[in-house]
FIDREN-702964 format. One record per residue (C-alpha): x, y, z; residue in three letters. Coordinates in steps of 0.5 Angstrom, whole numbers, plus 500, padded with zeros to 3 digits. Each point is the difference from the previous one (the first is absolute). Last residue first. Example, Ala and Ser with C-alpha at 12.3 -4.5 7.8 and 13.67 -1.06 7.14 Angstrom:
2
527498514SER 498493502ALA 
This chain:
80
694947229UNK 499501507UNK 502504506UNK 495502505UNK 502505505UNK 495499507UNK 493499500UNK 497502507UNK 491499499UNK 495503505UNK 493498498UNK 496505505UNK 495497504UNK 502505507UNK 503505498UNK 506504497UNK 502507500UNK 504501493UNK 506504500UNK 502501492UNK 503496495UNK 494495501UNK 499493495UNK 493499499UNK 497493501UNK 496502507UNK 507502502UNK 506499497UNK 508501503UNK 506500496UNK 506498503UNK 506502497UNK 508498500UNK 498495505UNK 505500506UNK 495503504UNK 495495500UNK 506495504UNK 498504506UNK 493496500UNK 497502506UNK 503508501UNK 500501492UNK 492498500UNK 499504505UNK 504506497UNK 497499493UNK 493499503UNK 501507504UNK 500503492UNK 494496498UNK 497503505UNK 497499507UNK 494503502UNK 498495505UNK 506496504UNK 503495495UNK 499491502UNK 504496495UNK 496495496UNK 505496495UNK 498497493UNK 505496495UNK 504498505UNK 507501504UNK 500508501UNK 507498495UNK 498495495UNK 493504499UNK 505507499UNK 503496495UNK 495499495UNK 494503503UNK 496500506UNK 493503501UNK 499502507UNK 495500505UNK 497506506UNK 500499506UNK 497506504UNK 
């Protein structure tokens, strides 16, 4: 299934856009997200932290992903 991601700060620099389609087998969570996204764009796993939100609510738990969901990364934001 292909599925689009929101992309923030420097993860936008890094995946190369502010939205990046990928295609995940039926099933897939956000923790096999993690390892693809890793596995595509290695530099995501020099990142101290990155979160992930889906349909506008960050997870800390597994979440099965489906077709339609809003997914964002956003990595460590710094500010002042």
């Amino acid at each position: 299934m292909k599925i689009e991601i929101l992309t923030f700060g420097i993860a936008r620099e890094i995946c190369g856009g502010r939205l990046i389609q990928i295609d995940v087998e039926a099933g897939t969570d956000t923790d096999g997200l993690r390892l693809l996204l890793a596995a595509l764009y290695p530099a995501l796993s020099g990142l101290a932290q990155l979160s992930i939100a889906v349909n506008s609510e960050y997870v800390t738990e597994p979440v099965v992903l489906h077709p339609g969901d809003e997914i964002a990364i956003i990595p460590p934001v710094s500010g002042g």
